[in-house]
Backbone as numpy.savetxt, mean C-alpha at the origin, in Angstrom:
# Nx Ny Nz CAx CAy CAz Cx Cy Cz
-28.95 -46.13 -30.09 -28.15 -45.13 -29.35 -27.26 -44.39 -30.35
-27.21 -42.42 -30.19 -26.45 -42.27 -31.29 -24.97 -42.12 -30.48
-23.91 -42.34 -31.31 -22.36 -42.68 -30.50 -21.90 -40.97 -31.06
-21.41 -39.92 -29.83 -20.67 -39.32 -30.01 -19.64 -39.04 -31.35
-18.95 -40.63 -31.48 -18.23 -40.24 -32.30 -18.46 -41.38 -33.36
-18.40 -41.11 -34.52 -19.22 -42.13 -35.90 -17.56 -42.70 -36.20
-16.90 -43.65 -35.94 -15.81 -44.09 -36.53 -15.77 -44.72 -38.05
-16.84 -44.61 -38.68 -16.79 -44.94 -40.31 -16.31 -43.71 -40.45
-16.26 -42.50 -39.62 -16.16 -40.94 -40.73 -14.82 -40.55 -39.77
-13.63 -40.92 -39.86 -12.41 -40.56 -39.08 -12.16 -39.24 -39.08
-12.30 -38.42 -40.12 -12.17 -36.75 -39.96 -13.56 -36.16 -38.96
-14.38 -36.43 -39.06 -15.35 -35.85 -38.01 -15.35 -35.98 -36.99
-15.30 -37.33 -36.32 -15.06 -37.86 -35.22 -13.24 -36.83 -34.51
-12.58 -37.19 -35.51 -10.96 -36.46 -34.87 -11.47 -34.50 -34.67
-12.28 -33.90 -35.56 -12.44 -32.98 -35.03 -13.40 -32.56 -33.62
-14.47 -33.69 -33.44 -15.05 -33.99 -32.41 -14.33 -33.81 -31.06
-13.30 -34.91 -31.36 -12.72 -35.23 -30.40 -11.56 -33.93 -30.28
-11.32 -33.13 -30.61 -10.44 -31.87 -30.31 -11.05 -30.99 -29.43
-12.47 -30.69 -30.54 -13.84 -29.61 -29.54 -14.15 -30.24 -28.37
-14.19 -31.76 -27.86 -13.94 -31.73 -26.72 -13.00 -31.95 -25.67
-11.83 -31.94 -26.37 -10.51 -31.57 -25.65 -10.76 -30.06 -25.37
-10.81 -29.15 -25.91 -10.94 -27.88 -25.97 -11.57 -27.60 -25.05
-13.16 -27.82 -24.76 -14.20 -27.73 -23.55 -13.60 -28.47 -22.25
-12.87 -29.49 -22.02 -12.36 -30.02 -20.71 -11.50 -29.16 -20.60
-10.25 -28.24 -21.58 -9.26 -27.71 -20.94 -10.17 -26.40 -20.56
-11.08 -25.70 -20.57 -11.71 -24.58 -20.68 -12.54 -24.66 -19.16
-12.99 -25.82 -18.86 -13.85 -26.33 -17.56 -12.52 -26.53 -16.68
-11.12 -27.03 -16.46 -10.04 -27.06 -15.86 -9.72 -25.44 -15.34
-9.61 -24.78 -16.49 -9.01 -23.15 -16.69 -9.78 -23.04 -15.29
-11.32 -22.71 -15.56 -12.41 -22.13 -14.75 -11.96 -22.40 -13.17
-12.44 -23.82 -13.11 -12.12 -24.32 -11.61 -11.04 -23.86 -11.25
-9.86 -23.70 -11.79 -8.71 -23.16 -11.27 -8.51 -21.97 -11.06
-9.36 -21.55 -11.79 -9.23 -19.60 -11.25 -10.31 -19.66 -9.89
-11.45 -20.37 -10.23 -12.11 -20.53 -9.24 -11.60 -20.72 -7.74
-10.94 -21.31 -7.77 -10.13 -22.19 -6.50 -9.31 -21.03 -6.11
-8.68 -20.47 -6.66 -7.41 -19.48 -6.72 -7.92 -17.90 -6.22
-7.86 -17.01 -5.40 -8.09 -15.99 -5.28 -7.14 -14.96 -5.75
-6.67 -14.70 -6.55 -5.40 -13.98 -6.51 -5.85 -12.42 -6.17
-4.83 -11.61 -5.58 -4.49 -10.19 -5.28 -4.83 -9.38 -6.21
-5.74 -8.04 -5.71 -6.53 -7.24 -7.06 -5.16 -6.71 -7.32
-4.23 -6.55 -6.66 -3.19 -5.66 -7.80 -1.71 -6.54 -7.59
-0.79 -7.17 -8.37 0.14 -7.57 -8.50 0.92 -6.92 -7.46
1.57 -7.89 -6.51 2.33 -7.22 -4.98 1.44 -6.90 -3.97
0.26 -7.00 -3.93 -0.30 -6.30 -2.81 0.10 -6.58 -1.65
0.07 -6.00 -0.86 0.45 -6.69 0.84 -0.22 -5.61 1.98
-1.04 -6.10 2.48 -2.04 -5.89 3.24 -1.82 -6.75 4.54
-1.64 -5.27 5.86 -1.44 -5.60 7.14 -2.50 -6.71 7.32
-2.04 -7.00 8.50 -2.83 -7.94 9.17 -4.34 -7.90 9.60
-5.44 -8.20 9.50 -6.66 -7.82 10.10 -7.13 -6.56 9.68
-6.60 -5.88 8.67 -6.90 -4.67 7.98 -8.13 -5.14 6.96
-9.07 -4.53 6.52 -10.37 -4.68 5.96 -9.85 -3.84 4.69
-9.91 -4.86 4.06 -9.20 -4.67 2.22 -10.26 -4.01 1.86
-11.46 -3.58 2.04 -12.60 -3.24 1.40 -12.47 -1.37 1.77
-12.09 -1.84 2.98 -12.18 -0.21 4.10 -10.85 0.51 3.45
-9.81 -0.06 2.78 -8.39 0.68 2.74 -8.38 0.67 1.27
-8.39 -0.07 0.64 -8.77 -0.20 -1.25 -10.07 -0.11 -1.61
-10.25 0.39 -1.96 -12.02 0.74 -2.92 -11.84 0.14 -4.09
-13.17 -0.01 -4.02 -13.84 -1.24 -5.68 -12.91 -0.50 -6.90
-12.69 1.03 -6.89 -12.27 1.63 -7.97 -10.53 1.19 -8.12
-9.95 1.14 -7.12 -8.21 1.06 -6.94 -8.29 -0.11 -7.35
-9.03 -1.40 -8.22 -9.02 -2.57 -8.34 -8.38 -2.82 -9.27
-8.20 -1.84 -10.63 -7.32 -1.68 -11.75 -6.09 -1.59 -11.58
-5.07 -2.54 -12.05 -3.74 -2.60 -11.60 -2.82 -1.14 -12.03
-4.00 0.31 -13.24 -3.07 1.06 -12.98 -4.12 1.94 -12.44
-4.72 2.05 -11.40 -4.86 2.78 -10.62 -4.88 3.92 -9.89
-4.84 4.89 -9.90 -4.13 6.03 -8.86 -5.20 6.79 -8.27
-4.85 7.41 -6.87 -5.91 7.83 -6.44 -6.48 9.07 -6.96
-7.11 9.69 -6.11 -8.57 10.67 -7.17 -7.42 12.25 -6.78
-6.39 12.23 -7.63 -5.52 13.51 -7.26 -4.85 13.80 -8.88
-4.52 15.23 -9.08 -4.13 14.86 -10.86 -2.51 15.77 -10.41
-1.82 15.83 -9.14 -0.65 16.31 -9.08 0.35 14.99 -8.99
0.85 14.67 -10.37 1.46 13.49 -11.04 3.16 14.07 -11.62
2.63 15.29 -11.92 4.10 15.40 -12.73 5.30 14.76 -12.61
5.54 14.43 -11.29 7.01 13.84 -11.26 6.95 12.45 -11.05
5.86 11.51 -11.21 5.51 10.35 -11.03 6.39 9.48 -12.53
6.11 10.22 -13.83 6.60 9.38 -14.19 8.58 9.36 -14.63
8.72 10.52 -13.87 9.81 10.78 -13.99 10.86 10.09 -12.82
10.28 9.48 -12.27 10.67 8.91 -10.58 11.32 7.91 -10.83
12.52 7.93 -9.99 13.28 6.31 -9.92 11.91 5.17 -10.04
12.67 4.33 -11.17 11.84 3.10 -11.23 10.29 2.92 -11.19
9.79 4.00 -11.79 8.72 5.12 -11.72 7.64 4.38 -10.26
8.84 4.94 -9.03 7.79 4.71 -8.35 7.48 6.17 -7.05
6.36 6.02 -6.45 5.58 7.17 -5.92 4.40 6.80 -4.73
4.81 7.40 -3.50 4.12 7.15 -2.62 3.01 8.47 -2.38
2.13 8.21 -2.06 0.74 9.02 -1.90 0.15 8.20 -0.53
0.45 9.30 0.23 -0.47 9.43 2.02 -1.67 10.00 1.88
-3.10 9.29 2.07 -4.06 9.32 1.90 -4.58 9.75 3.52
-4.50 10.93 3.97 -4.91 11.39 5.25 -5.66 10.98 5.98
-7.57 11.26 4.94 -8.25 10.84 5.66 -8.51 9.16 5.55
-7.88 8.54 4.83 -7.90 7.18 4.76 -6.63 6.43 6.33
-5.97 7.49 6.52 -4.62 6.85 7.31 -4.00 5.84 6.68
-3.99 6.51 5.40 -3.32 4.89 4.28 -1.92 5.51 4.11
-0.84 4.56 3.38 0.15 4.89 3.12 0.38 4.29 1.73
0.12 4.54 0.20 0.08 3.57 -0.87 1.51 3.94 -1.66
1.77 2.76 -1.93 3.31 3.01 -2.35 3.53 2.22 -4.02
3.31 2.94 -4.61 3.55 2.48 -6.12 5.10 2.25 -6.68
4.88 1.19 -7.92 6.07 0.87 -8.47 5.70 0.53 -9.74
5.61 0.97 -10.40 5.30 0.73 -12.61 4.14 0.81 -12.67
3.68 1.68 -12.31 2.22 1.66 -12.11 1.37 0.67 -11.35
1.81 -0.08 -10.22 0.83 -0.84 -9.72 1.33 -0.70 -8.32
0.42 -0.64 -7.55 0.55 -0.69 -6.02 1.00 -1.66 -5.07
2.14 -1.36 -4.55 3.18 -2.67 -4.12 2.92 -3.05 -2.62
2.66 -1.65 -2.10 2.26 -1.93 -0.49 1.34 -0.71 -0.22
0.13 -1.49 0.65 -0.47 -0.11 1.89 -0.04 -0.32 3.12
0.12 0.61 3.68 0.51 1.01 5.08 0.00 1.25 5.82
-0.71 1.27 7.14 -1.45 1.74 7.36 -0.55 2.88 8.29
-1.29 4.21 8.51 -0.21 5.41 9.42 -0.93 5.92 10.39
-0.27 7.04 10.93 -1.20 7.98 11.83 -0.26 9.13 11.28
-0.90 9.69 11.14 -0.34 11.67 11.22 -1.09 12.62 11.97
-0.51 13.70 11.74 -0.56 14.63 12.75 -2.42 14.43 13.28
-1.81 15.50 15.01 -3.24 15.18 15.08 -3.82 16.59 14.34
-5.48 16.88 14.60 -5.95 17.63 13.94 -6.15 19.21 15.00
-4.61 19.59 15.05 -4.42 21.21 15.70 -3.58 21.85 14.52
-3.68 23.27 14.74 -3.11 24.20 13.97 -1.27 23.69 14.53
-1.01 23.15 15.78 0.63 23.09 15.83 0.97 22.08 15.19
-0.28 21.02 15.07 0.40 19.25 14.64 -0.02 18.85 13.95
-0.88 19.44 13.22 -1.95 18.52 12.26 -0.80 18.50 10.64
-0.55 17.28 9.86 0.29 16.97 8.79 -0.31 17.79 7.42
0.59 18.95 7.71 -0.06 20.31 6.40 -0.05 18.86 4.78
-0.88 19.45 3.66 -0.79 18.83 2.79 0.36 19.45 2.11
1.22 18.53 1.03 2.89 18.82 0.97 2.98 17.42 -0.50
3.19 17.95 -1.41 4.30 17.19 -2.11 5.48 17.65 -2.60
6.87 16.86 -3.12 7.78 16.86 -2.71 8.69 15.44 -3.27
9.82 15.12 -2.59 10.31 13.88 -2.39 10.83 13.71 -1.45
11.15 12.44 -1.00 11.58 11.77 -0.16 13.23 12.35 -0.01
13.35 12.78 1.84 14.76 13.27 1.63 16.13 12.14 2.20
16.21 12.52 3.28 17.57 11.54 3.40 17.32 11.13 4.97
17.70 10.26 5.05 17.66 9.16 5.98 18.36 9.31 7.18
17.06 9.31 8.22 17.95 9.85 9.50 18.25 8.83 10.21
17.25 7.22 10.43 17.77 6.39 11.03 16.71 6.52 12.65
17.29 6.20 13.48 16.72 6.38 14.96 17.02 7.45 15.76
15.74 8.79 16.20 16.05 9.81 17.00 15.61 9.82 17.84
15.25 10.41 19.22 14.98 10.98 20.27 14.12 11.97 20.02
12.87 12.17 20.23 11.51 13.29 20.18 10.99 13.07 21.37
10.06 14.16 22.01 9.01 13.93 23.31 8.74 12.59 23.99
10.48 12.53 24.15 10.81 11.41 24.95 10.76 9.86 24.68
10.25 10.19 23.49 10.06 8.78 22.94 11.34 7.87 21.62
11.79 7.40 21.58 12.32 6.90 20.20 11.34 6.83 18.79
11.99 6.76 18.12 11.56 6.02 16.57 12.83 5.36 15.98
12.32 4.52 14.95 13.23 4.12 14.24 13.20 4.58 12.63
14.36 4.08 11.57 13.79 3.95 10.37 13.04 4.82 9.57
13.78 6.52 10.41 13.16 8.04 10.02 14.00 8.48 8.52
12.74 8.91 7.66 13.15 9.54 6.63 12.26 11.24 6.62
13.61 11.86 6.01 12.91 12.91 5.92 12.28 13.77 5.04
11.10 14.67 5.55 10.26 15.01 4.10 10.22 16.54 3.58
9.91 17.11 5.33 10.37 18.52 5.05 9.73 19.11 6.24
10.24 20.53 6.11 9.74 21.55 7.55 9.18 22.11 7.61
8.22 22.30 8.79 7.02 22.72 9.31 7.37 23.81 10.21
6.57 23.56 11.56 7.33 23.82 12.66 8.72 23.26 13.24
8.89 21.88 12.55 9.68 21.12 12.98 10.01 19.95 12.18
10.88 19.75 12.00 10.98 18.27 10.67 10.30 17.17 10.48
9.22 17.21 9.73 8.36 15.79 9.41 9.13 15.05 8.41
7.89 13.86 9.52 9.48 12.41 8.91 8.08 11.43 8.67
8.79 10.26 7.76 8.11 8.91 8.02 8.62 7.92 8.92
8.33 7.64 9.88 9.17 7.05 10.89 8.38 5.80 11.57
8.69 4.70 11.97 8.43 3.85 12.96 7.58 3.96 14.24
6.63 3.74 14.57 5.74 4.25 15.65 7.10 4.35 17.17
6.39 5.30 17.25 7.07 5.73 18.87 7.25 4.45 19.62
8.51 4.19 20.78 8.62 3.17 21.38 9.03 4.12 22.58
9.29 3.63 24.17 10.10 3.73 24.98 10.60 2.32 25.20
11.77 2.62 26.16 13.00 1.37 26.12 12.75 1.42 27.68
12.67 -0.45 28.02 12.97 -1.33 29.26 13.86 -2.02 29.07
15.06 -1.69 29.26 16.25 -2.09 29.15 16.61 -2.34 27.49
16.38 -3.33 27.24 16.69 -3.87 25.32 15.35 -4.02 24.92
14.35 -4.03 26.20 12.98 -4.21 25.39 12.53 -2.76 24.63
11.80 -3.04 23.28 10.95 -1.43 22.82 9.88 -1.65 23.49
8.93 -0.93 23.29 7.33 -0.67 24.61 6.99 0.47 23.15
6.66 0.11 22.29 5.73 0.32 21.43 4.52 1.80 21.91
4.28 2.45 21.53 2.67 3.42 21.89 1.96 3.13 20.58
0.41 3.36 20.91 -0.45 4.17 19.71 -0.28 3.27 18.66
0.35 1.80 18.77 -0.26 0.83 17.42 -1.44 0.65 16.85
-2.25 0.42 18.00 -3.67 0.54 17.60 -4.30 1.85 16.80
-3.59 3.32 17.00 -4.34 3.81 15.92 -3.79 4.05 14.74
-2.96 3.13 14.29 -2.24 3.19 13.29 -3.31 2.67 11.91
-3.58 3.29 10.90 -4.42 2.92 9.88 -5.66 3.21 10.48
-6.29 4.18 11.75 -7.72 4.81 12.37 -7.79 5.95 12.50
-6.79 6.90 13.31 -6.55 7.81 13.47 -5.30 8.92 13.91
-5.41 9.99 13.32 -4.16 10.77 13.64 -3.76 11.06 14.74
-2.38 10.84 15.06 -1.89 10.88 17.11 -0.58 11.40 16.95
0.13 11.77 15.55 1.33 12.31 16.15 1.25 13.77 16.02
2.81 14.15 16.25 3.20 15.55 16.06 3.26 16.44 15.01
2.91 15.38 14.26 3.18 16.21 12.94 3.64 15.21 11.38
4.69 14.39 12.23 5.25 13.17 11.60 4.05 12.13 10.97
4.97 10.99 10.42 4.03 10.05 9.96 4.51 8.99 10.20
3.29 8.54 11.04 3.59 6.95 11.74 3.57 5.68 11.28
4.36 4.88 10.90 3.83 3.62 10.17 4.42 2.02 11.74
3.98 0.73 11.37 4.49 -0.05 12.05 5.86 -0.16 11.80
6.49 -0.76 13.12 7.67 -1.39 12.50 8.51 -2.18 11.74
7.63 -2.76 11.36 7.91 -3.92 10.02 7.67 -3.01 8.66
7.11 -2.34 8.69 6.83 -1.31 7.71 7.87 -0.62 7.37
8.08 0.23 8.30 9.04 0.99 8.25 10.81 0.28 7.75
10.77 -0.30 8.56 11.66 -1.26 7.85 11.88 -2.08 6.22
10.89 -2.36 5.71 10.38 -2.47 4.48 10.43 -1.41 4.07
10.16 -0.35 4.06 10.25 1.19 3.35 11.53 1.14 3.33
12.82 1.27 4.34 14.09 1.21 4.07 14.61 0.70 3.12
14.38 -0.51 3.36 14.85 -1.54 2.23 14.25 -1.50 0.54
13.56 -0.75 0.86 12.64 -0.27 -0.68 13.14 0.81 -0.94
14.16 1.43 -0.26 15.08 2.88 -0.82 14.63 3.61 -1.31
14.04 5.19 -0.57 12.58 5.36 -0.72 13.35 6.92 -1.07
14.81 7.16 -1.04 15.32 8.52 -1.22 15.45 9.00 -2.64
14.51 10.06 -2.84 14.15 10.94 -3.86 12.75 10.40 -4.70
12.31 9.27 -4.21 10.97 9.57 -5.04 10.18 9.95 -4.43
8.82 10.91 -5.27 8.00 11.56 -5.21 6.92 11.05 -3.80
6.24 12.37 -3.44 5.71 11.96 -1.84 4.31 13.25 -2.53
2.76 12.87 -2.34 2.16 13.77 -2.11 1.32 13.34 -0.95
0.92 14.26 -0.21 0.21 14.25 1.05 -1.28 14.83 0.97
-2.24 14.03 0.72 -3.19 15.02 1.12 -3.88 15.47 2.42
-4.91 17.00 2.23 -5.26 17.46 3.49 -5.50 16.73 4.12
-5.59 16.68 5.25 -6.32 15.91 6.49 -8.42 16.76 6.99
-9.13 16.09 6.62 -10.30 16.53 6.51 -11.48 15.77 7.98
-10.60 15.11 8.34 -11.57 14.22 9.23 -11.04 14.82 10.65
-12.21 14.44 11.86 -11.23 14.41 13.15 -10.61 13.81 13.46
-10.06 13.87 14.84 -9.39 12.85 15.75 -9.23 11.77 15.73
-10.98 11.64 15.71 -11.74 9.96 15.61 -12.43 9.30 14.62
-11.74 10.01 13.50 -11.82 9.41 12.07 -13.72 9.58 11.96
């Protein structure tokens, strides 16, 4: 039988025995990445039941990333160089921070009429309106972007009020299809998270809206 390691020859055997220290830590490494799925981009956070495949493409997999648009100029000039880009016909909302994508959103914007449909617009983020009153409905957690017919905002999906209860509308087409006025719809946990991510003065581009109604 030949023995792995020849102990008359102590230097061969000790380098032996390293090369296969080396190969067990290398077979450990593996399985452990194996086991481990980690997030294609550092921070990601992806709604609930949202189809990572349908909202990120194989290409956005590179942690510096950006989508297929070359109006950047003020991206790297941006607080904490970060920059949100509303992807229309995606109903995405992607929100960058050092070059890597921290959150998608999923939204609704305007629908697709000449009074409501969300013109394409970049810009920055303006100042913070908080909770208003529109076509009878509330929002919360409104920031503003700029004027149309009428002030588009990023705001909290529409609610009406039963006493202290909200009554929510149109969650479901949030991240499918466009249903508001003009505005841009995100969930409420979202929106809230955008607050807290202090979203006043960095960069906002919007692109056209190219799809229908019904995506």
């Amino acid at each position: 039988m030949r023995l792995l390691f020849d102990l008359t020859r102590p230097g061969r055997w000790l380098v032996r025995l390293a090369l296969l220290a080396l190969v067990l830590t290398q077979l450990a490494l593996g399985a452990a990445a194996q086991a481990t799925d980690p997030a294609p981009v550092k921070g990601l956070l992806l709604p609930e039941d949202v189809d990572e495949e349908a909202v990120f493409p194989s290409q956005a997999r590179a942690s510096h990333w950006f989508p297929p648009d070359e109006r950047y100029e003020d991206f790297a000039e941006a607080p904490d160089r970060r920059f949100i880009y509303i992807w229309q016909d995606r109903q995405m909302m992607y929100l960058f921070q050092d070059g890597e994508v921290v959150r998608i959103i999923p939204t609704s914007t305007g629908l697709p009429d000449p009074k409501t449909v969300t013109k394409p617009w970049s810009g920055r983020v303006g100042k913070y309106w908080g909770t208003f009153f529109a076509y009878d409905v509330y929002a919360d957690e409104a920031w503003h972007l700029f004027k149309d017919d009428g002030n588009i905002l990023i705001h909290s999906a529409p609610y009406t009020k039963e006493g202290e209860k909200k009554v929510y509308q149109d969650l479901g087409d949030l991240g499918v299809r466009p249903m508001s006025h003009g505005c841009i719809r995100i969930p409420p946990a979202d929106a809230a998270w955008l607050t807290a991510w202090g979203p006043q003065g960095v960069p906002v581009l919007i692109t056209p809206l190219t799809m229908d109604r019904d995506g």
